[in-house]
C-alpha positions as CSV (number, residue, x, y, z in Angstrom):
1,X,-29.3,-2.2,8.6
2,X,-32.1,-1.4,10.7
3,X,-35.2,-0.2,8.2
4,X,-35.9,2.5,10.6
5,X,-32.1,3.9,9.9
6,X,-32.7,5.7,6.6
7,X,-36.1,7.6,7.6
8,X,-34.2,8.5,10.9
9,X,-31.8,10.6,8.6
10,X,-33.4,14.2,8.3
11,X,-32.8,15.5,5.0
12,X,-30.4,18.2,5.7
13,X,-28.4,15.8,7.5
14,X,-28.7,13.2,4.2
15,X,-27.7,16.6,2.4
16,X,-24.6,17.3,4.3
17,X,-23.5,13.9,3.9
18,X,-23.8,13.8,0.2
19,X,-21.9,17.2,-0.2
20,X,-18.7,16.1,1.5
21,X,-19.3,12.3,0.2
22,X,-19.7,10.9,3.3
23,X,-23.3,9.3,3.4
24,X,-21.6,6.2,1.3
25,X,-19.2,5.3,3.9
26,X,-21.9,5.9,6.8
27,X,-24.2,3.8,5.2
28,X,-21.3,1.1,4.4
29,X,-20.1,1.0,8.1
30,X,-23.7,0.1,9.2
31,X,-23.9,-2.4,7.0
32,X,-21.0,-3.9,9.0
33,X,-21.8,-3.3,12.1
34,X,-25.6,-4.9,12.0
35,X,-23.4,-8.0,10.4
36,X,-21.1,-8.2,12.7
37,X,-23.3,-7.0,15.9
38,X,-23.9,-10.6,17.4
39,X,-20.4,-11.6,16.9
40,X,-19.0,-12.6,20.8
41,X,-15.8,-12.3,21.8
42,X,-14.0,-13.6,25.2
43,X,-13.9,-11.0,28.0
44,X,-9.9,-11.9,28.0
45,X,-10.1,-11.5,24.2
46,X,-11.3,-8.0,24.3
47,X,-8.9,-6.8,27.7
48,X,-6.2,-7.8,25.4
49,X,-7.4,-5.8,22.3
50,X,-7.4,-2.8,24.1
51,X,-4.4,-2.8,25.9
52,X,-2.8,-3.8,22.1
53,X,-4.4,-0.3,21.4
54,X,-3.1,1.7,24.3
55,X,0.5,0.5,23.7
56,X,0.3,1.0,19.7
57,X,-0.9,4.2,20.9
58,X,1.1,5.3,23.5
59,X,-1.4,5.4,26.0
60,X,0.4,4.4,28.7
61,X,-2.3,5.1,31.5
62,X,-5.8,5.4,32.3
63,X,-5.3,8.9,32.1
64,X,-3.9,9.0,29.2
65,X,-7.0,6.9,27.7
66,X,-9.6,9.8,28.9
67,X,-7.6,12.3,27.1
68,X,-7.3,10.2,24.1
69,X,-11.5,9.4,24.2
70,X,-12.0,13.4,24.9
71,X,-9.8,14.7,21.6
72,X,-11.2,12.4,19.6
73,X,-14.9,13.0,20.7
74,X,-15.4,9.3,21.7
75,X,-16.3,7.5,24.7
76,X,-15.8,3.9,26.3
77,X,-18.3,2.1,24.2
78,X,-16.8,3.8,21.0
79,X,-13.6,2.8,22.0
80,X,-14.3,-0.7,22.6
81,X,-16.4,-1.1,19.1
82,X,-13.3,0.4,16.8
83,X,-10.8,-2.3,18.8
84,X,-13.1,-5.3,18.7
85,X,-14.4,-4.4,15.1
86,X,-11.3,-6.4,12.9
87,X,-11.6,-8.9,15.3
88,X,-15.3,-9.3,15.0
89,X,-15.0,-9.1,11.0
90,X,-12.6,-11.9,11.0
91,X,-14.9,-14.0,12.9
92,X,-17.9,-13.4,10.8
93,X,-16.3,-13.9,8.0
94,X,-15.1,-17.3,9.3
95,X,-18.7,-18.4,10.4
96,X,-20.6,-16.9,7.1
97,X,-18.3,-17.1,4.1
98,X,-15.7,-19.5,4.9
99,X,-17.1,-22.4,3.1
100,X,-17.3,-20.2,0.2
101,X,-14.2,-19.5,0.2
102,X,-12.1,-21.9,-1.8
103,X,-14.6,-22.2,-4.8
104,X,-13.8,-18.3,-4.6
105,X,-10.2,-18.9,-4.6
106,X,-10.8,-21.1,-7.9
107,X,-12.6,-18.3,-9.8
108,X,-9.8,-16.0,-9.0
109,X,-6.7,-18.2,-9.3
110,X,-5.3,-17.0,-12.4
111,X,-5.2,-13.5,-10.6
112,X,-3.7,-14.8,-7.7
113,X,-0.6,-16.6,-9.8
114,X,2.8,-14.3,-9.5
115,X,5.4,-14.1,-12.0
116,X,8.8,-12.2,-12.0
117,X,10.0,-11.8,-15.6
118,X,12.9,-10.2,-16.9
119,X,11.6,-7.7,-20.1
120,X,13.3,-5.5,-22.6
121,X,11.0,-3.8,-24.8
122,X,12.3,-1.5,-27.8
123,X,10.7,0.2,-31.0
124,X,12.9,-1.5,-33.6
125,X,12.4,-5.1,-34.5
126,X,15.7,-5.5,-35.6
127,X,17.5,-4.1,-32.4
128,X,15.2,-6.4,-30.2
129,X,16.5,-9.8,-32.3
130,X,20.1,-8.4,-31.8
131,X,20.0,-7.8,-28.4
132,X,17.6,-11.2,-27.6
133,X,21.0,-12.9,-29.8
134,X,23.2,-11.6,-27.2
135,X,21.7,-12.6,-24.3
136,X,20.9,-16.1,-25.9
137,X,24.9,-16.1,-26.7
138,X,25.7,-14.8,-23.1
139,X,27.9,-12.2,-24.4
140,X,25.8,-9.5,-22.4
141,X,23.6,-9.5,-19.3
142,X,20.1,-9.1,-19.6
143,X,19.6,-6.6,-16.7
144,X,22.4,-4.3,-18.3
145,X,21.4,-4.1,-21.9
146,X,17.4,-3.5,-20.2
147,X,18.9,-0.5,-18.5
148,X,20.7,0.8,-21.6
149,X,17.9,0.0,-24.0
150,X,15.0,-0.5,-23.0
151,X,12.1,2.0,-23.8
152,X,9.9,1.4,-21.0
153,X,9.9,1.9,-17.3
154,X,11.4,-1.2,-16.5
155,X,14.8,0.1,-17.6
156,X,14.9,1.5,-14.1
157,X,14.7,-1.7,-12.5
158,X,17.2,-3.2,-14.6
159,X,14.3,-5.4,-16.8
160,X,12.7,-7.0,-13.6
161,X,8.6,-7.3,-13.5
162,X,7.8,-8.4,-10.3
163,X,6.4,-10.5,-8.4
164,X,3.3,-9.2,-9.7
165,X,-0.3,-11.3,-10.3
166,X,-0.1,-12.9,-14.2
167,X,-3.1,-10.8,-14.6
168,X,-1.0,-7.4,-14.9
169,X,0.5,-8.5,-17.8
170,X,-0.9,-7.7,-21.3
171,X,-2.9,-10.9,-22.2
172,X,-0.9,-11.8,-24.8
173,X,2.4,-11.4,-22.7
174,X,0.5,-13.5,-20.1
175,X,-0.4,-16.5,-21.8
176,X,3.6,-16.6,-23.4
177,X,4.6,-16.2,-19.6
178,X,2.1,-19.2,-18.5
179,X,3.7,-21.6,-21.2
180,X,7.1,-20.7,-20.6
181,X,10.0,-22.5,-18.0
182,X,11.3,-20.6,-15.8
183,X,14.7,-19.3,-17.2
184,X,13.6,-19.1,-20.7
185,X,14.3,-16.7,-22.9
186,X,11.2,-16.2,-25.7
187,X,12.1,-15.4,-29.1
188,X,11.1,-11.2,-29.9
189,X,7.3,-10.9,-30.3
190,X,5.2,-7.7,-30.9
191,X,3.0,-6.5,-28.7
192,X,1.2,-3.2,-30.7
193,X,4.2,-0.7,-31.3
194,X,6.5,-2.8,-28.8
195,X,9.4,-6.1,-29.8
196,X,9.7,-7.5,-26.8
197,X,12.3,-9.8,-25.4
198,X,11.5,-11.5,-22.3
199,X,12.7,-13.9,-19.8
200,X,10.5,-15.7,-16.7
201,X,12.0,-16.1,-13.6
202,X,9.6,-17.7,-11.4
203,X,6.3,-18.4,-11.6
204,X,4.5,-19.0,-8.8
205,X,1.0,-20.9,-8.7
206,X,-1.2,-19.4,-5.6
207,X,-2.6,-22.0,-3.4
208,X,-5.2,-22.2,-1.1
209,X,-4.1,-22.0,2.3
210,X,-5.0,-21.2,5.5
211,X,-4.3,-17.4,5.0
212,X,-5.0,-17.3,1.2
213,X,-8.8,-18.9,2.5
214,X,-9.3,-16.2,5.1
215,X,-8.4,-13.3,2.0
216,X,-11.4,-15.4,0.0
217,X,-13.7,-14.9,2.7
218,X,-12.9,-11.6,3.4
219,X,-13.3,-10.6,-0.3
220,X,-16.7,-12.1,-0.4
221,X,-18.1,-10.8,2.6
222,X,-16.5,-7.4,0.9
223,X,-18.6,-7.8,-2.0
224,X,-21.4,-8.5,0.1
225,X,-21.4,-5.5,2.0
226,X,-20.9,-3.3,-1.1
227,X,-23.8,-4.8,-2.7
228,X,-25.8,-3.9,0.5
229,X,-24.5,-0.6,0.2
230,X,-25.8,0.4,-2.9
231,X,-29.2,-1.1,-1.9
232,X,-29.4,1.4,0.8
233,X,-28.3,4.2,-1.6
234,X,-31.1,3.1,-3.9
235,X,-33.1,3.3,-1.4
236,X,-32.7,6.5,-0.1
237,X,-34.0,7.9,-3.7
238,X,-36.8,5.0,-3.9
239,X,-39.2,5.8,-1.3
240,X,-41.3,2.5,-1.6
241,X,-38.2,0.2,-1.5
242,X,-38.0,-1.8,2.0
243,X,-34.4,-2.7,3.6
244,X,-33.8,-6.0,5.1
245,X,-30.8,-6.8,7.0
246,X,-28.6,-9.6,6.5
């Protein structure tokens, strides 16, 4: 952001803003568009954004785009920045946070992992070791005895977590889930007031891809532009502070 932005703001505008709670997201969309300003895109590239837009939006004519621009208070320019805009985030992220992105991936791995897990959970330790002996004995299904007594929401999905990151879990149902095989059935264990009986399905390690590396880089450059938003809010109630942009 520009460090003549902020001054350029007359404080009843600033004032307005903060009243409806909009001076946050202002201040966070200039942040990306001073990032992403010098990003270039193909001539072709950006005919074919907009015509993506006129069809998603029914636009089916030239007329129909001048309406469109005059209800929404926008012109061509305007236009053009909100189609290109995903396009030249993607990009940017690619050139700036891209190499980052798999040592990301390896911080955040054991958030990424999805598990579906079958789980009964009751009040009364002796009715969980009775129902986990059925189950183990195959003399009853584990999705219908979840749906007739299981205490927790998952009765209404017949026992069935999932897929859902590992991370969701409580910890200590997480790590039991990690060390299991899938199609296991643990032994009851307590979790605060709960027995739980619990089977894994599938566990499914993430990986870093293609598409799983251009989520990391978009999550960095994410954090990035958060943390340069609240620099500029700082700012605005620390006179002496000087912006840079990125």
């Amino acid at each position: 952001m520009s460090e003549d932005f902020l001054p350029a703001l007359a404080e009843p505008v600033l004032r307005e803003l903060r009243r409806h709670n909009l001076l946050q997201a202002l201040l966070q969309r200039q942040v990306i568009a001073e990032a992403v300003a010098s990003v270039e895109l193909e001539p072709e590239t950006c005919q074919e954004l907009r015509e993506q837009f006129c069809q998603q939006n029914g636009l089916a004519d030239e007329q129909a785009v001048q309406a469109f621009l005059r209800a929404n208070g926008l012109t061509e320019d305007d236009l053009r920045w909100q189609v290109e805009l995903p396009l030249r985030i993607r990009n940017h992220c690619e050139q700036h946070f891209r190499h980052k992105a798999e040592a990301h991936f390896l911080s955040r791995k054991t958030q990424l992992d999805r598990v579906v897990y079958s789980l009964l959970r009751v009040q009364d330790r002796f009715l969980a070791r009775e129902l986990y002996l059925r189950i183990e004995a195959a003399e009853a299904n584990f999705a219908e005895l979840a749906a007739n007594y299981s205490e927790g929401p998952e009765r209404q999905t017949n026992g069935i977590v999932g897929p859902v990151p590992l991370t969701q879990a409580h910890p200590v149902l997480a790590e039991r889930l990690r060390t299991s095989r899938s199609g296991e059935l643990m032994q009851p264990f307590q979790i605060e007031t709960w027995w739980l009986v619990v089977r894994l399905e599938s566990y499914t390690p993430a990986s870093f891809d293609e598409a799983t590396a251009e989520r990391m880089a978009r999550e960095l450059f994410d954090q990035w532009v958060a943390e340069e938003t609240t620099r500029k809010l700082r700012a605005l109630h620390e006179p002496g502070v000087v912006t840079t942009a990125a």
